[in-house]
C-alpha positions in Angstrom: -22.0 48.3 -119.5 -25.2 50.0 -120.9 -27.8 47.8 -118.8 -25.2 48.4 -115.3 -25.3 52.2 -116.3 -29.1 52.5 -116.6 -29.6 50.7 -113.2 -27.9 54.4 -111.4 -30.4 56.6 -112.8 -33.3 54.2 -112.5 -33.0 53.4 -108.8 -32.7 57.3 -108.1 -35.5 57.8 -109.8 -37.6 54.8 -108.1 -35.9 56.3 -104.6 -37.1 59.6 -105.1 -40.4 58.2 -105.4 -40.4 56.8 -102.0 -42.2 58.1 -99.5 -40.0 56.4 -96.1 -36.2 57.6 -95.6 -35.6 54.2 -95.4 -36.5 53.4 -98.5 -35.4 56.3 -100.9 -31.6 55.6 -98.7 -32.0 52.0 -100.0 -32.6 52.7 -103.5 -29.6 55.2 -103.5 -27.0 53.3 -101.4 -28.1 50.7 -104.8 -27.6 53.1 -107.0 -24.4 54.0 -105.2 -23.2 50.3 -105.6 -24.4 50.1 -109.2 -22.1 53.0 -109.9 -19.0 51.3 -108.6 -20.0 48.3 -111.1 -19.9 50.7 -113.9 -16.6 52.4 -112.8 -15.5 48.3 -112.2 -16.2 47.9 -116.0 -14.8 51.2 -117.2 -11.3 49.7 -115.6 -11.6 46.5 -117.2 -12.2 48.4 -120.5 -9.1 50.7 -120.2 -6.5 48.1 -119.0 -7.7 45.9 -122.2 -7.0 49.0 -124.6 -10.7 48.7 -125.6 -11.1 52.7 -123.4 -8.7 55.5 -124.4 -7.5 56.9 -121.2 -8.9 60.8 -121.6 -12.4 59.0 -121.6 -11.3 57.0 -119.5 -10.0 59.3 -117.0 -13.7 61.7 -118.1 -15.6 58.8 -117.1 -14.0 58.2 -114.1 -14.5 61.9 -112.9 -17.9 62.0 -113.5 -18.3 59.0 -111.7 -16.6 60.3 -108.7 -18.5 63.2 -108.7 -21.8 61.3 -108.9 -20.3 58.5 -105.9 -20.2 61.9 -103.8 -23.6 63.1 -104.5 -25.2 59.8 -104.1 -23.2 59.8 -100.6 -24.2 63.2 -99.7 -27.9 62.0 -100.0 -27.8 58.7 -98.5 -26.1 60.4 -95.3 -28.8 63.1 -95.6 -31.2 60.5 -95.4 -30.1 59.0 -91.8 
């Protein structure tokens, strides 16, 4: 879970970088997908008992409040 939940920050930060809208939409529609993965995991964890559901449901959140910001800038970015 760590290594899928570094890979969000990292490609906004490498996207950010870029100097093409192309690119920088790339490396957040990544980071977008890389996101789901982590919300992916964070299911897997709570139906095994191994996530208590308030983090669970905390996690989730802030996912889906990240999922819409990530959108907001790939679409910003066409």
């Amino acid at each position: 879970f760590q290594t899928e939940s570094l890979t969000v920050p990292i490609n906004i930060a490498e996207g950010s970088a870029k100097f093409s809208k192309p690119d920088r939409r790339n490396y957040f529609t990544t980071a977008r997908g890389s996101l789901f993965e982590c919300i992916a995991i964070l299911e897997i964890m709570h139906a095994e008992g191994k996530l208590g559901a308030t983090t669970y449901l905390e996690l989730t959140g802030l996912g889906e409040e990240l999922s819409k910001m990530l959108y907001a800038m790939v679409k910003n970015l066409q």
